[in-house]
C-alpha positions in Angstrom: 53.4 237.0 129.5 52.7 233.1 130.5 49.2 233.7 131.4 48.5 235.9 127.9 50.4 232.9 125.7 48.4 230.5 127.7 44.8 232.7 126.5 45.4 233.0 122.9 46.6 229.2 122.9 43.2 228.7 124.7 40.8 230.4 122.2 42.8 229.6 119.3 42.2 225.9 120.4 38.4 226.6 121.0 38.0 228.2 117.8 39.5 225.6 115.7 37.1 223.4 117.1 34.2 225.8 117.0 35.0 226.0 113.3 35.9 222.3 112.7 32.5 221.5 114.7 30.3 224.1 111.9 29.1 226.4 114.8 31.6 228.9 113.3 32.1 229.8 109.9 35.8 230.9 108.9 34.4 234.2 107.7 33.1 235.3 111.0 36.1 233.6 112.7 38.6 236.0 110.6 36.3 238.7 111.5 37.4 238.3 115.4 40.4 237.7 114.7 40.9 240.8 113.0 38.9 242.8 115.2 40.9 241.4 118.3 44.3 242.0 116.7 43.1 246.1 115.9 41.5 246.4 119.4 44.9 245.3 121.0 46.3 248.4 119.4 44.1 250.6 120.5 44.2 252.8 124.0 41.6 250.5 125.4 44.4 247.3 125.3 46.5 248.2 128.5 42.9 248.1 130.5 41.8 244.8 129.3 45.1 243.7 130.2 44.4 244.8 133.3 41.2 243.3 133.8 42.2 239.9 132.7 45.6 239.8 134.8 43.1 240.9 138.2 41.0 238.2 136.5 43.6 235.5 136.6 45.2 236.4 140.0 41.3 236.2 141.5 41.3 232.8 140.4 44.1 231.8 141.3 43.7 232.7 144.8 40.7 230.6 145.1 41.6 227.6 147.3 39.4 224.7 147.9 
């Protein structure tokens, strides 16, 4: 739960910027929005979760 919160705080921050910046009209921004909020309720949302948990424990085992 912490490390999804912490991702959608992350691209919502990087988008508002994007946007703010004019390398990302609010039309196409709403677009992925929308699309992102429909493809979490799809079957395909438990594997992305998946994918980006492994994703996040891989990097977090990274020692340097």
């Amino acid at each position: 739960m912490a490390i999804s919160l912490s991702v959608v705080l992350l691209l919502a921050v990087i988008m508002v910027v994007l946007i703010r910046g004019g390398s990302l009209k609010a039309g196409p921004a709403l677009v992925a929005v929308l699309f992102g909020f429909f493809l979490a309720s799809t079957g395909m949302a438990p594997a992305i979760n998946r994918f980006f948990n492994s994703l996040a424990e891989s990097i977090n085992q990274i020692s340097l």
